[in-house]
N, C-alpha and C positions, 0 to 999 in steps of 0.2 A: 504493500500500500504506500508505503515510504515511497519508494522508485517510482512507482508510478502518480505519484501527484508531483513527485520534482518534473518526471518527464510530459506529463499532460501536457500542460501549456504551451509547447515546441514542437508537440506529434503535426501542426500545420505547417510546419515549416515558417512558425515565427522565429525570432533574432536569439539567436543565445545570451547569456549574459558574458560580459565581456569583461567582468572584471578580475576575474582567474581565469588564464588563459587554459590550466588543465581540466578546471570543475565543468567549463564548455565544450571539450574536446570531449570528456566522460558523458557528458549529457547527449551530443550527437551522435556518438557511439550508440548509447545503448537507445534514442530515433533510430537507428538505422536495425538496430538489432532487432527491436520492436516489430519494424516494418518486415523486415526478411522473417520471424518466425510467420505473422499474419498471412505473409505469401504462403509460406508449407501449409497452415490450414485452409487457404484457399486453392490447395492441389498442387502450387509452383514448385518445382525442380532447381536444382542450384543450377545456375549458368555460371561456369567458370571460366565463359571468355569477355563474359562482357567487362570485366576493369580493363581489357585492352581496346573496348571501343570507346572508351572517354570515362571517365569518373563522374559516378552517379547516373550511371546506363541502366544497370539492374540492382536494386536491391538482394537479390538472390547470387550475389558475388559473394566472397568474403574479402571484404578491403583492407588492405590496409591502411592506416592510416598517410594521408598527404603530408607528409614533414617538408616545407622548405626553410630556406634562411631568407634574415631579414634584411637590412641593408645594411645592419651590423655585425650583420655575417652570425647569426642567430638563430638557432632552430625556431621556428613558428608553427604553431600548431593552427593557427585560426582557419585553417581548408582541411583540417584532415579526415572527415567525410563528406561528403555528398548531404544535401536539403533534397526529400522528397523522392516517388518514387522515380523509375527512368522507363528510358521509352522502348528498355524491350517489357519491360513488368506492363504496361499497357499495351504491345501487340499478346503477350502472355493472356492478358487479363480477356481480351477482345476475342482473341480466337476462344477461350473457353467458357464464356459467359455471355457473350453475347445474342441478342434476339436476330438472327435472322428469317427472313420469307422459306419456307418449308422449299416451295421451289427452284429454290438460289441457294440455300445452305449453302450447298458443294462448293459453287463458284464461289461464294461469298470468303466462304474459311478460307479457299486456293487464295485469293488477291488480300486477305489478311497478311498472308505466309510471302507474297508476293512484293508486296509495298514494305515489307519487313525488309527481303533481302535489299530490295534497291535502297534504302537505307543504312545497309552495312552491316543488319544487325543480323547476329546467328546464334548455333545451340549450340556450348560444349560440357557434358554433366560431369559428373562423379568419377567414373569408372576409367575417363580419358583423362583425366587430370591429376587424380593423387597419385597414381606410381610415382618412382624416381625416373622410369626409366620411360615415360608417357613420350609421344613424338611430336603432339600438337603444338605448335610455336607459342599460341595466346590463351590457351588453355590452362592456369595457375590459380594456387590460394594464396591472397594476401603478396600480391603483386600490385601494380601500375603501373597505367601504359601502355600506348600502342608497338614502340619500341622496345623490349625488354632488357635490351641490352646497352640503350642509352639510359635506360632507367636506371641499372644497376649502377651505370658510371655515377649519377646524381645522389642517389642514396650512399655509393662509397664517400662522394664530397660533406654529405649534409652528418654523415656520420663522424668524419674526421673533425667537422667544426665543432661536432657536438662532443665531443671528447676533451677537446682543448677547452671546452666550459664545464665540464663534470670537475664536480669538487663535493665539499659537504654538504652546500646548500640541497645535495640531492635528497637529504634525509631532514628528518624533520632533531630540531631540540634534542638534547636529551637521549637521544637514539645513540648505541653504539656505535663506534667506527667501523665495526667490522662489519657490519649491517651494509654497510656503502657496496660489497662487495656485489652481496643479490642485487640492488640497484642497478648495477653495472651491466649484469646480465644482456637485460633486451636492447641495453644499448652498443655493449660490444656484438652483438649477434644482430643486428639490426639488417645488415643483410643478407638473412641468411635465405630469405623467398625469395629476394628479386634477383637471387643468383640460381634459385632451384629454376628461375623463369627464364632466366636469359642460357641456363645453359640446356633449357629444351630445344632451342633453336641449334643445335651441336646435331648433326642428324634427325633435323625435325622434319617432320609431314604435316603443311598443311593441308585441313580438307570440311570439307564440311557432312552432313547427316542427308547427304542429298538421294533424291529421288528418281527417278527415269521422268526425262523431261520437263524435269523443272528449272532448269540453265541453272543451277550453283555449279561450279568448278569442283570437280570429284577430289582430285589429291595436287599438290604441287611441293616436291620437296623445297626448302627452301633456300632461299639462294648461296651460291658460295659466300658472297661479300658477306651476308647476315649473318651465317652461321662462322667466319673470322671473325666479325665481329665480336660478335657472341666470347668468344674461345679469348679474346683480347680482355673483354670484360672480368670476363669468369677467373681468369691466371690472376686479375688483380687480389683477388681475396685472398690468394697465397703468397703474398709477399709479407717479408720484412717489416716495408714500410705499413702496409695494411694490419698486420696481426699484434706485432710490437707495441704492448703499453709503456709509455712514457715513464719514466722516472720520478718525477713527483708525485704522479698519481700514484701508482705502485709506493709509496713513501704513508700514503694515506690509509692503507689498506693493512689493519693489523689481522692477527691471529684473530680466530672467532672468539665473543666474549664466553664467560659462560652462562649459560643457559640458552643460546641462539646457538645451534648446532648447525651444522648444513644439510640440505634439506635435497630433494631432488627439484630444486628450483636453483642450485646453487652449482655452481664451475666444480669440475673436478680438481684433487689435489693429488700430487706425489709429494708433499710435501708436510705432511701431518697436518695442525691447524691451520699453518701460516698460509696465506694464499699462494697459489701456484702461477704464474700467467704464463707458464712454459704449457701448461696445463690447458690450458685456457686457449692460447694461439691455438694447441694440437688439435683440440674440441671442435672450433671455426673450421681449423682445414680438413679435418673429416669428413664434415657436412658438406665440402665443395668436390674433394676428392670421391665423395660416391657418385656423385652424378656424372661426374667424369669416366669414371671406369665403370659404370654401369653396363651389364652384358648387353643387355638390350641396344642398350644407345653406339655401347661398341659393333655390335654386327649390324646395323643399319649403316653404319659410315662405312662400312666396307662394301654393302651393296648398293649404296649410292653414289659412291665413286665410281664402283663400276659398269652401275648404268649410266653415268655421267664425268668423267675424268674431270672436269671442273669443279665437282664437290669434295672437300675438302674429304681425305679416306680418316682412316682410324692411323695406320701409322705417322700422318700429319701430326694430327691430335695429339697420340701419346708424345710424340717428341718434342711438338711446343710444350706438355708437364714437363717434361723431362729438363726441359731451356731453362724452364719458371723455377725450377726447384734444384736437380742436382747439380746443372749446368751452368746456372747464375752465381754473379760475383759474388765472393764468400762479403757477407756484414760481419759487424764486428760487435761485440761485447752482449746485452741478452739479446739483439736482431741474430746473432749467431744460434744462438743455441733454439731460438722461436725456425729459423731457418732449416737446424739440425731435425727440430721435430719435424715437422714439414715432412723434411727430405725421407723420414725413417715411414712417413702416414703412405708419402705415397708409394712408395719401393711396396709395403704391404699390399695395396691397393693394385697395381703393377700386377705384382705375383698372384694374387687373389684371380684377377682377370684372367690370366696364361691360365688357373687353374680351373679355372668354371667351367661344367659342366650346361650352366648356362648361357652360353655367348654359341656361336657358329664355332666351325671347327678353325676358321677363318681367322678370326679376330683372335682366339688364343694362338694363333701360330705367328700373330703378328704380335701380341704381348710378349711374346717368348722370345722373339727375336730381338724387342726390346729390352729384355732382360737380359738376354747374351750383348746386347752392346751396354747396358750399364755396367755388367760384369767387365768387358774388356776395359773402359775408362775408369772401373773402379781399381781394377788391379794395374795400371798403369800410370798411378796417380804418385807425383812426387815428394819427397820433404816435405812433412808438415808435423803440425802441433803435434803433441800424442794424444789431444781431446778428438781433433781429427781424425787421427790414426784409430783410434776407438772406434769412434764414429764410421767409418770406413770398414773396418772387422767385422764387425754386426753386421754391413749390409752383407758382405760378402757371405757371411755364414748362414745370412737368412737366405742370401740366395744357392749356397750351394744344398741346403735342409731342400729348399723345393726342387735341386735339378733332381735329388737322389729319388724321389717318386711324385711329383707334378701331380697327380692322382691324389693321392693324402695329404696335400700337404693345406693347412689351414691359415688362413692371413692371422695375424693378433686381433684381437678385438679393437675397434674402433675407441679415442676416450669419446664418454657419451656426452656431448653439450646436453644441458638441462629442456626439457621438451619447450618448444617453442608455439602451437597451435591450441590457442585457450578449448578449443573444442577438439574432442582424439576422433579416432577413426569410428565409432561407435554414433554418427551421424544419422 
């Protein structure tokens, strides 16, 4: 009753109040939320492509929220939903409730479905979208944008400014310091959708739900330049510069107090209470390295190279990781060792691929041959640290564990970032 007499007043799409920028960002949320359950009882299906046809297309998206900056270089929240419903939820709403002449139905519903597509607007549900390994380019939860892969560029920016302003004011009085840490969470993991989004476009199929002659365009893989781009995007979330917490901040960030334990809302640690952010990088680039070595997504790039020699194959692919991570300039000081993890996620991730039994015979032949080239530059690798030298051991023995049977042989477990989707599969 509480939620709903603060929300009443705004379910018309009147002003929020503007005097806390977050208490209005929470109020249009949970408009938007309001309106998307009301569609489910009124029979609506989630459509998960419509945030790529413009923000506040369908309620039946799951959005994320609009973060930009301001002109003080500022996260602002004041767009980040959508006022009211959008205009596939009214061709949705027309086609299944509407009165038409007994004699016209037919035709009537066709030119519903009709004046929809010349509009742009289309259907993509459930079962296309939440895999990792889905092919649809615009089909994502908690994406925006038509571009997914200029999106991702803007959210890496809107994230890095939001970083350099993370301090205590994150928490309220009185609050422990270590408490700053689950804060941190949704904002170091911030983009972690609009990279599951932009690296669908890596061996993506567009297509649409189409019919015999209904002129929608059946499938179109998508293009070379989009899907580089995509791959351009995507390597950024494995860098140094992207994963590596600053040093002051890290300065802020004590041991857990007692009584505030960590929670499965909270970063992983190898490091008993004290915060980990070796932990914390490796967490982030897990979640980018699955989508990447995804069997699925790997034996697509290999069959649309070679119905197309211009689409970008799978041995591309793996070897830009390979540039982004073993390949690139060693950093220095914790950028190294955020790097070393990196470097140890994807070697697993690598090996994992060569050994799946779910990829084509294709794409693990082409993992494996990547493996024997990181094995040859691993063993030909000169004078260095002995942190390096470690560092370098490991791989090699985890890769000679897999030549010895490829067959059993098991990646390490991923570290698990703390779940990110306020709603689980259970939808």
């Amino acid at each position: 009753m509480i939620a709903q007499s603060l929300i009443d007043p705004y379910l018309d799409g009147a002003p929020l109040p503007a005097d806390n920028a977050l208490q209005a960002m929470v109020l249009a949320r949970v408009r938007q939320l309001a309106a998307h359950e009301v569609g489910h009882t009124l029979g609506l299906a989630h459509n998960f492509a419509a945030s790529s046809l413009g923000q506040g297309t369908s309620v039946m998206d799951y959005p994320h929220p609009l973060i930009t900056l301001d002109s003080n270089g500022k996260p602002d929240l004041s767009h980040a939903y959508a006022v009211g419903i959008g205009a596939w939820d009214k061709v949705a709403i027309t086609y299944g409730y509407a009165d038409f002449p007994a004699d016209k139905e037919a035709a009537d519903l066709a030119d519903v479905l009709l004046q929809a597509q010349k509009q742009g607007l289309y259907f993509i549900t459930d079962d296309d979208a939440r895999p990792l390994g889905s092919a649809h380019p615009h089909a994502h939860l908690w994406d925006n944008g038509p571009d997914p892969a200029a999106e991702l560029d803007r959210v890496l920016a809107v994230r890095a400014a939001a970083l350099q302003h993370f301090g205590p004011n994150a928490i309220p009085v009185g609050t422990p310091m270590s408490q700053l840490a689950d804060v941190l969470v949704p904002l170091y993991l911030m983009h972690r959708y609009q990279t599951e989004a932009a690296a669908k476009e890596i061996g993506g199929l567009d297509y649409r739900y189409a019919l015999r002659g209904d002129g929608q365009e059946v499938t179109a893989i998508v293009s070379p330049a989009d899907q580089r781009k995509a791959l351009t995007a995507v390597l950024r979330t494995l860098s140094p510069e992207t994963l590596t917490l600053p040093e002051p901040l890290l300065r802020l960030l004590p041991p857990v107090a007692p009584g505030y334990p960590r929670t499965r809302e909270s970063f992983a640690a190898f490091t008993g209470l004290a915060f980990d952010p070796v932990a914390a990088a490796q967490s982030a680039a897990d979640l980018t390295l699955a989508l990447l070595f995804d069997p699925q997504r790997a034996s697509r790039l290999v069959e649309y190279h070679a119905r197309d020699a211009g689409n970008p194959g799978l041995d591309e692919v793996l070897s830009g990781v390979l540039k982004a991570t073993w390949q690139a300039p060693r950093a220095s000081g914790l950028a190294a060792e955020t790097q070393s993890a990196v470097e140890s996620a994807t070697l697993e991730n690598l090996l994992g691929l060569a050994a799946s039994n779910q990829a084509s015979p294709e794409a693990r032949a082409i993992a494996r041959l990547q493996v024997a080239t990181l094995k040859t530059q691993l063993t030909a690798a000169s004078t260095l640290p002995r942190e390096r030298q470690a560092h370098r051991a490991a791989a090699l023995a985890r890769i000679a564990e897999f030549e010895r049977d490829p067959a059993k042989f098991v990646p390490a477990p991923p570290v698990e970032a703390p779940p990110g989707m306020p709603i689980g599969e259970d939808y």
